[in-house]
C-alpha positions as CSV (number, residue, x, y, z in Angstrom):
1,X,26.3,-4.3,47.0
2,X,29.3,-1.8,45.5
3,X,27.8,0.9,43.3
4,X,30.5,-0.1,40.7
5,X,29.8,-3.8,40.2
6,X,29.7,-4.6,36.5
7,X,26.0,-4.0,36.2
8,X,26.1,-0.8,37.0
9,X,28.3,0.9,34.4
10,X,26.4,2.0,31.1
11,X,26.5,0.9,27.6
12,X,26.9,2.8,24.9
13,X,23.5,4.1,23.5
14,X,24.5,4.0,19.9
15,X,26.4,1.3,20.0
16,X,23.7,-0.5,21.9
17,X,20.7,0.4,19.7
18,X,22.2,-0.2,16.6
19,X,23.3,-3.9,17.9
20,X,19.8,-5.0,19.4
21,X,17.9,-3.5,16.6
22,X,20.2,-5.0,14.1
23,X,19.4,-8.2,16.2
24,X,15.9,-8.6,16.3
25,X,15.6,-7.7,12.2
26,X,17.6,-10.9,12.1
27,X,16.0,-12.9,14.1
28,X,12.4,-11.5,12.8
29,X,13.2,-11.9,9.7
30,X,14.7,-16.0,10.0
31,X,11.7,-16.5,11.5
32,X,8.9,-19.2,11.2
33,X,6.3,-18.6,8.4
34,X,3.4,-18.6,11.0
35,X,2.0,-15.7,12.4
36,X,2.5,-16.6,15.7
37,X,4.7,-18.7,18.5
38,X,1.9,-19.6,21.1
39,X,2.8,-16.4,22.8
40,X,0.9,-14.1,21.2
41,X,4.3,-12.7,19.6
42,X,4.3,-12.3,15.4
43,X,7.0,-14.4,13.7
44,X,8.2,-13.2,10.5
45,X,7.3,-14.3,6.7
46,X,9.0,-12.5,3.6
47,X,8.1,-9.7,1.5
48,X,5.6,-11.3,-1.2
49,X,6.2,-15.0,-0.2
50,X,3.3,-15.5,2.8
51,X,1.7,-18.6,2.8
52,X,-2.0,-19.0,1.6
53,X,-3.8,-17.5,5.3
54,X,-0.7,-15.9,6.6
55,X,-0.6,-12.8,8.1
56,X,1.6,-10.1,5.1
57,X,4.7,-9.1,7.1
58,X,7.6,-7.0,5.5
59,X,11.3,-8.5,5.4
60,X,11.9,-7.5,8.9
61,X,9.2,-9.5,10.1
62,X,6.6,-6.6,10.8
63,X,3.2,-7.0,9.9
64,X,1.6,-4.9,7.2
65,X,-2.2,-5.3,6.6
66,X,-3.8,-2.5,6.2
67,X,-6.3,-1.9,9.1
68,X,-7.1,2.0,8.8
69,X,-8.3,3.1,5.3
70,X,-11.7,1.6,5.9
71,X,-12.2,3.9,8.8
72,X,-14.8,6.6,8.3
73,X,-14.9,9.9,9.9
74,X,-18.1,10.5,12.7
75,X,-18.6,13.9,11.9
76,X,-20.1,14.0,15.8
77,X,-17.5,13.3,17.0
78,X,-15.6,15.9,15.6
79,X,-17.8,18.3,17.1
80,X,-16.7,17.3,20.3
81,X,-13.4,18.9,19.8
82,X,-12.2,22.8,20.2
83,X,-12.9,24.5,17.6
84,X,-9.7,25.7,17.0
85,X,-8.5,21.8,16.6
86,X,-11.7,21.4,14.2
87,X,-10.4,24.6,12.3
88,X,-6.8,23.5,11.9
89,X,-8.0,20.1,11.2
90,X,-4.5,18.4,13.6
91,X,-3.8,17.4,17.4
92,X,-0.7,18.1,18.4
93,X,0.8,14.8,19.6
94,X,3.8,14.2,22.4
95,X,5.5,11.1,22.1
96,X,9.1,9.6,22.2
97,X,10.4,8.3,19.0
98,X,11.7,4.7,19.2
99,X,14.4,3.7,16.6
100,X,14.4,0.3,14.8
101,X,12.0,-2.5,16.5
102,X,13.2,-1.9,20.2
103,X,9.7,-0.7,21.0
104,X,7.6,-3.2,19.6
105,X,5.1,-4.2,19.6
106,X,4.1,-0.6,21.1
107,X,6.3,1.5,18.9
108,X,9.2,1.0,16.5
109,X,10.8,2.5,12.9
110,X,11.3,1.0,9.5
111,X,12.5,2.9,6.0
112,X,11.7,6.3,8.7
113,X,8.3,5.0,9.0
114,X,6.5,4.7,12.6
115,X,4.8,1.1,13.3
116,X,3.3,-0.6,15.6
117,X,0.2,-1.4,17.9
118,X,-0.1,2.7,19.3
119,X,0.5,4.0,16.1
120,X,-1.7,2.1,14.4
121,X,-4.1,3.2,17.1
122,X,-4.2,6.6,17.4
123,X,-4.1,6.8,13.4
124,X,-7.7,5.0,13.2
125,X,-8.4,7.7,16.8
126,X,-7.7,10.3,14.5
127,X,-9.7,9.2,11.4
128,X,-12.7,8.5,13.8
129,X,-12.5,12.2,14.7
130,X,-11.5,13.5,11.0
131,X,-8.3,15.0,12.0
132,X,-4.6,14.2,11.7
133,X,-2.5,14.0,14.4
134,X,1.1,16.8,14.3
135,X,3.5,14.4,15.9
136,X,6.3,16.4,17.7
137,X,8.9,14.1,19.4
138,X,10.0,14.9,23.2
139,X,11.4,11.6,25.9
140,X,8.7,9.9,27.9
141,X,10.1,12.1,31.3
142,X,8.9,15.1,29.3
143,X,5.2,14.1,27.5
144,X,2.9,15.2,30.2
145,X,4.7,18.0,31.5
146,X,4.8,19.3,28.3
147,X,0.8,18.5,27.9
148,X,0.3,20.5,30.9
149,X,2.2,23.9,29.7
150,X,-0.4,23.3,26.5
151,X,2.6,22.5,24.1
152,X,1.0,19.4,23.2
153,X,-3.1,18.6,23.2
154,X,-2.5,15.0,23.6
155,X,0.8,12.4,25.1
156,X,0.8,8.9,24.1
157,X,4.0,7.0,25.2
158,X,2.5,3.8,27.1
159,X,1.2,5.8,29.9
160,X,-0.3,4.1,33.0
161,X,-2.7,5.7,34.5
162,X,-1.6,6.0,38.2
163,X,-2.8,8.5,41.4
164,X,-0.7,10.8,40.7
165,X,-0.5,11.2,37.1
166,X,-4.1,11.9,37.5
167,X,-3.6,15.1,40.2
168,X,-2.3,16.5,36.9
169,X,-3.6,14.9,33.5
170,X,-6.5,12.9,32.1
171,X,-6.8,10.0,30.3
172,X,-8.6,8.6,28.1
173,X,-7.6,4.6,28.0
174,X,-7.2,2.6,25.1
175,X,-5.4,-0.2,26.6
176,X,-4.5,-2.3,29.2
177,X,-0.8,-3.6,29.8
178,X,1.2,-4.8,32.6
179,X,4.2,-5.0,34.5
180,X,7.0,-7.9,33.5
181,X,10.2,-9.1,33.6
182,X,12.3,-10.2,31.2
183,X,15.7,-11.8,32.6
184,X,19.1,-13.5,30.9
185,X,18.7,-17.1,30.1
186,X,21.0,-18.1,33.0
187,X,19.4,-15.9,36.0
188,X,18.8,-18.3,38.7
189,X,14.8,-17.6,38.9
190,X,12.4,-18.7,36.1
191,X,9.1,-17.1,37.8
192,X,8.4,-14.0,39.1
193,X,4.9,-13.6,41.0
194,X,6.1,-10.7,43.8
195,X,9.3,-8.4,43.9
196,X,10.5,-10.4,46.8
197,X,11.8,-13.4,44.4
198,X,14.0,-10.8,43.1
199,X,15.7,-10.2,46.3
200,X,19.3,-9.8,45.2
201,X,19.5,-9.3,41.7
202,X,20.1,-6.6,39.6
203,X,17.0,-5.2,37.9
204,X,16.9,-2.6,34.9
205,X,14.0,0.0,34.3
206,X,13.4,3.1,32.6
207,X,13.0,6.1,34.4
208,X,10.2,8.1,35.6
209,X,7.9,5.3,34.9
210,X,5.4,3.5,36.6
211,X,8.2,0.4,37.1
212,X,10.4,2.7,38.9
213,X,7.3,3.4,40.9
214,X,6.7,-0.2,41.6
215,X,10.0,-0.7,42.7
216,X,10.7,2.1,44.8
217,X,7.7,1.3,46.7
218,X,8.4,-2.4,47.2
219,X,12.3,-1.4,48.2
220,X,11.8,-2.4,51.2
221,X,10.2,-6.1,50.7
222,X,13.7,-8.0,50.6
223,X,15.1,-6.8,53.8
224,X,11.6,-7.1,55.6
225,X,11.9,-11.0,55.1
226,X,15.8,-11.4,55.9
227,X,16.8,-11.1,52.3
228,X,19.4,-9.3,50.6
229,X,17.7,-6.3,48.6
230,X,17.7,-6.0,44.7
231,X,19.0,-3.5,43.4
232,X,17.4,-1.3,40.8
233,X,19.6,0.7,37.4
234,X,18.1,3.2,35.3
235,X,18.7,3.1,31.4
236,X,16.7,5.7,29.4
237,X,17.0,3.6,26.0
238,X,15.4,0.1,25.9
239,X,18.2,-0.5,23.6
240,X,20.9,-0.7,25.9
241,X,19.0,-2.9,28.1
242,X,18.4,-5.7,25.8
243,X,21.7,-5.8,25.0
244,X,22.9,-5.9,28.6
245,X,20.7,-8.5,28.8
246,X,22.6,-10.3,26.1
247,X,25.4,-9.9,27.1
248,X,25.5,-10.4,30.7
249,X,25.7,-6.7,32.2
250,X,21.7,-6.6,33.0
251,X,20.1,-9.6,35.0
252,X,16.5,-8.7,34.6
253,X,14.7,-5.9,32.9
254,X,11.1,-4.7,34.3
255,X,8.8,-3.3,31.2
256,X,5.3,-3.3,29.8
257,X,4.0,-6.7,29.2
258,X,3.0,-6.6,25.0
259,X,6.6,-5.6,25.0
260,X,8.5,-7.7,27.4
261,X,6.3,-10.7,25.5
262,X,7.8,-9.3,22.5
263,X,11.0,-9.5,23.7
264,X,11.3,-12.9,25.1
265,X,10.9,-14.2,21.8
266,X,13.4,-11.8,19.5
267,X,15.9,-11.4,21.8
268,X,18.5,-13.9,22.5
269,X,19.3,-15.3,25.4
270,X,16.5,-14.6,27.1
271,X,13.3,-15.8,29.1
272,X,9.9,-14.1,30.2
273,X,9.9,-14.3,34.0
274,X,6.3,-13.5,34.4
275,X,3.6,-10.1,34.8
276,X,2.7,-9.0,38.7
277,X,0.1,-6.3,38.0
278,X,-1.7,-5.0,35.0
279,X,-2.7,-0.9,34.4
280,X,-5.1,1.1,32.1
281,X,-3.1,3.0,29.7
282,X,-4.3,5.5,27.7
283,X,-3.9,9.3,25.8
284,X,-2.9,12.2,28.5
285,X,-4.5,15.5,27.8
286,X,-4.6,18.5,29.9
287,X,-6.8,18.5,32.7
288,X,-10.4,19.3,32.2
289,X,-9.7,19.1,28.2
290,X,-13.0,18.2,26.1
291,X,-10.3,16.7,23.9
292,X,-9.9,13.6,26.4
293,X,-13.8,12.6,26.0
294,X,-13.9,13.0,21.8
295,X,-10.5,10.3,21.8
296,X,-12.8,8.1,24.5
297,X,-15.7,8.4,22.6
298,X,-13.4,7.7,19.2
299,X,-12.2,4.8,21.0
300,X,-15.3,3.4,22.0
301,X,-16.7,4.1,18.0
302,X,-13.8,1.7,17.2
303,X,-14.9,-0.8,19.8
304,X,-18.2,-1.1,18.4
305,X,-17.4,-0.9,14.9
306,X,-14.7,-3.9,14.9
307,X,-11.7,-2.0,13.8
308,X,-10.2,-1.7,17.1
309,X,-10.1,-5.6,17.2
310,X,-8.5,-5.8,13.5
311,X,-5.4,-3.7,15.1
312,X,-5.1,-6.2,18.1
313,X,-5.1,-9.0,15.4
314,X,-3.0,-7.3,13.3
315,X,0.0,-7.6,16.0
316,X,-0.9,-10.9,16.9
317,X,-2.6,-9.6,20.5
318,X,-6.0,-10.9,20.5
319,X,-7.4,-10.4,23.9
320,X,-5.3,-7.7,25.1
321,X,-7.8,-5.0,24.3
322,X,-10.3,-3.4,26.2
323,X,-14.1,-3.8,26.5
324,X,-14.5,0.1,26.9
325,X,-12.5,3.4,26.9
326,X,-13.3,5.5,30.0
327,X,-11.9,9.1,31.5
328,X,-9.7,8.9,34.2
329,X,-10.0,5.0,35.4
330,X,-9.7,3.8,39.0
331,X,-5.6,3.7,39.5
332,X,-4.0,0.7,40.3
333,X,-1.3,2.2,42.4
């Protein structure tokens, strides 16, 4: 396949981000009344106007209950930490900052607020351990190196824990998500279950991820069975991919389940091909860090306690949770 085929030329970022984002606050906010498709993805209700039962939502169709100021501090918890971090009273958090609803359900922006399923989170991790969390914004590429050098305490960005992002971090897991595609509405495949019924197309990822990981690995697959290889593009705002995918430039995207779910419903056009593996994901600290344990432990508080569930219900993902946070889990890949 020629290296300059229309897929492969990029969009503009702006451009692009403003134009999906704009997108899905229309289509979130014409949405059904319900709080939910059958997917497991939160339609929209107005500001003020939710029907008796209904789930609040704000005019863009993201939800709004209030699932942290019940949370109580453990004050043994706490004394799990460093005491420098019980002194200063904050984490320093790495993270990538996600304009508009792109990210969702993980991650997103509205009136300069962060939303969404992590940040609601690691908020109720951070009253569990009576701290507050000192956001600093860097791109998922450079979270966990900058958790090694000690910039940061603790990186949250959707990590999967994998083999060799353990050699160099921990992680404490508060999650598990998975690996799907999302492709335009007129892509000749409707289900996905191995990277072989890809062979041929085009497929979209961001980089140093754990799709690009997947993919690289299985590079191979196509050929092996006679087929013609797919061929993989790497787009460092999820913006720009949705909107290729709109508008014919992207065939298929490869993301994190919650999100590609999210997705296939807000974004036009498109169609959920299916998930072909699933990965713990959790915080990243530094290696040997008693930090990791206290957010496990914080985790597991939340577990027990019920809250953790509320969040999960709150973004219309009952069921995706986890029974129990635990350091460094066996990797998938």
């Amino acid at each position: 396949m020629s290296t300059e085929s229309r897929f492969s030329r990029p969009i503009p970022r702006l451009a692009a981000t403003a134009a999906v984002t704009a997108g899905l606050v229309l289509l979130a906010a014409c949405g059904s009344s319900s709080d939910s498709d059958g997917s497991g993805t939160p339609k929209s209700s107005s500001k003020g106007s939710a029907a008796p039962g209904a789930k609040a939502a704000d005019s863009n169709g993201v939800p709004t209950q209030d699932v942290l100021s019940g949370i109580a501090a453990d004050p043994a918890l706490k004394a799990e930490l460093p005491a420098k971090v019980r002194d200063s009273g904050k984490l320093i958090l790495g993270t990538s900052q996600t304009p508009g609803l792109t990210g969702l359900p993980h991650g997103g922006e509205v009136d300069g607020k962060q939303v969404g399923l992590d940040v609601d989170l690691r908020e109720a991790v951070a009253k569990v351990l009576g701290v507050r969390w000192d956001v600093q914004y860097g791109t998922f590429p450079t979270v966990i190196p900058g958790v090694q050098n000690g910039r940061y305490d603790v990186g949250q960005d959707n990590f999967g824990a994998t083999k060799e992002r353990e050699k160099v971090v921990d992680f404490a897991t508060y999650l598990n998500d998975g690996q799907s595609f999302l492709a335009a509405k007129d892509v000749p495949v409707d289900t996905v279950k191995q990277l072989t019924d890809l062979c041929g197309l085009t497929i979209a990822t961001s980089p140093g991820s754990t799709f690009q990981q997947i993919l690289t690995d299985g590079a191979g697959k196509c050929a092996a069975i006679g087929k013609k290889p797919y061929k993989v593009e790497y787009y460092a705002d999820n913006g720009t991919i949705l909107l290729g995918l709109q508008n014919g430039k992207v065939q298929v995207s490869f993301g994190p389940t919650l999100g590609v779910k999210y997705q296939s419903a807000h974004v036009p056009n498109t169609k959920f091909l299916g998930e072909i593996s699933t990965t713990p994901v959790g915080f990243v600290t530094a290696k040997n860090s008693p930090i990791a344990k206290a957010l496990s432990d914080a985790v597991n508080k939340l577990i027990a306690s019920g809250d953790y569930a509320k969040i999960f219900a709150k973004w219309s993902l009952p069921g995706s949770g986890i029974p129990q946070s635990v350091l460094n889990p066996t990797p998938t890949f």
